[in-house]
C-alpha positions in Angstrom: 79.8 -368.5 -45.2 78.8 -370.5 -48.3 78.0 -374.0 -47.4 76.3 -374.5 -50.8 79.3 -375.3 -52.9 82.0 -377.6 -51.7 84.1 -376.2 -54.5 84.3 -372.5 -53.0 84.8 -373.3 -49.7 84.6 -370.2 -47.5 83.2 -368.2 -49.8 81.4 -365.2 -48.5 80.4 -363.3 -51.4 81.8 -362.6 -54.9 81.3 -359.7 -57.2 82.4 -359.6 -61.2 83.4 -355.7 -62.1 83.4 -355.3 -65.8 85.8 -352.9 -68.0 83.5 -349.5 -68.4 80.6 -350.4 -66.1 79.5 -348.3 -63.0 77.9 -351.4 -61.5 78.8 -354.6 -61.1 77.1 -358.4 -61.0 77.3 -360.4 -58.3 78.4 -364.2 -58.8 76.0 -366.7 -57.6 77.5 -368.6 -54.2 77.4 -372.0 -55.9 79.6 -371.0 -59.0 82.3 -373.0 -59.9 86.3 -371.9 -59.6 86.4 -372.0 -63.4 82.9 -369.4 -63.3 85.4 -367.4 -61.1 88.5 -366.8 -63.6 86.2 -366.7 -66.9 85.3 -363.6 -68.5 86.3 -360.2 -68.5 86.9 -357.1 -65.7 87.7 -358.5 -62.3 86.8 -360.7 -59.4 86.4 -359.4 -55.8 86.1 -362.4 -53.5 85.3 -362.1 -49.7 86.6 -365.0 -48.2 86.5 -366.6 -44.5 89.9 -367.0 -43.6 88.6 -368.8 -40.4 87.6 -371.5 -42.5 89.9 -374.0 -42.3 89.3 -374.8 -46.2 90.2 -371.9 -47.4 93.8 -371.6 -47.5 93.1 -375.1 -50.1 90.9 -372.8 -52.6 93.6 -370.0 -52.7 96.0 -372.8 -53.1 94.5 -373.3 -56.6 93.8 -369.9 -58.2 96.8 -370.6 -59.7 97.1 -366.8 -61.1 98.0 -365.5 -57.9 101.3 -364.2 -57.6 103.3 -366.0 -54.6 103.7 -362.9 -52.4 99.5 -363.0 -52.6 99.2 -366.7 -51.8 101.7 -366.3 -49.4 99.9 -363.8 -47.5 96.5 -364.9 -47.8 97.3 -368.8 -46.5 100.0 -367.4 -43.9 98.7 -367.8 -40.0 99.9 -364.2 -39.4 97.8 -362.2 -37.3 98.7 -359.0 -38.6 96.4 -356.9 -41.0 97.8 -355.3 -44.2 97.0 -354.8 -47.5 99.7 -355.1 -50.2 98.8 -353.2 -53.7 100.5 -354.4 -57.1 100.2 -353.3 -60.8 96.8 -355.0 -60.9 96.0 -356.6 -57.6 95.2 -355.6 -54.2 95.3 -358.1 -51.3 95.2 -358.6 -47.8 
């Protein structure tokens, strides 16, 4: 769990994917929210939902769509994954 940046709390790991590349770069664990949304491809974050301060981070990536920050700050105990046009969650 990253205890490095108070900005990213929970953070696990994050990983940029770039349009056309077979690899992909890892985002260093004290990157700020705005590192997150810049640049091209996109994001995968791993995210401790134990962490009580997470549910506040997702809160704020304001391009989430509602069902997405819906599920991913709800206290259900259920797993699922829900796939959109250009997001996967869960």
């Amino acid at each position: 769990m990253n205890l490095i940046s108070s900005e990213i709390p929970g953070l696990v790991w994050a990983y940029r994917f770039l349009p056309g590349e077979s690899r992909c770069m890892r985002i260093a664990a004290d990157s700020s929210i705005d590192a997150l949304m810049e640049g091209e491809g996109w994001v995968w974050l791993h995210l401790a939902l134990s962490d009580a301060r997470t549910p506040g981070l997702i809160e704020r990536i304001t391009t989430l769509p509602p069902g997405a920050l819906s599920t991913l700050t709800s206290h259900d105990m259920q797993a699922a994954v829900t796939i959109s046009d250009d997001m996967v969650y869960g």
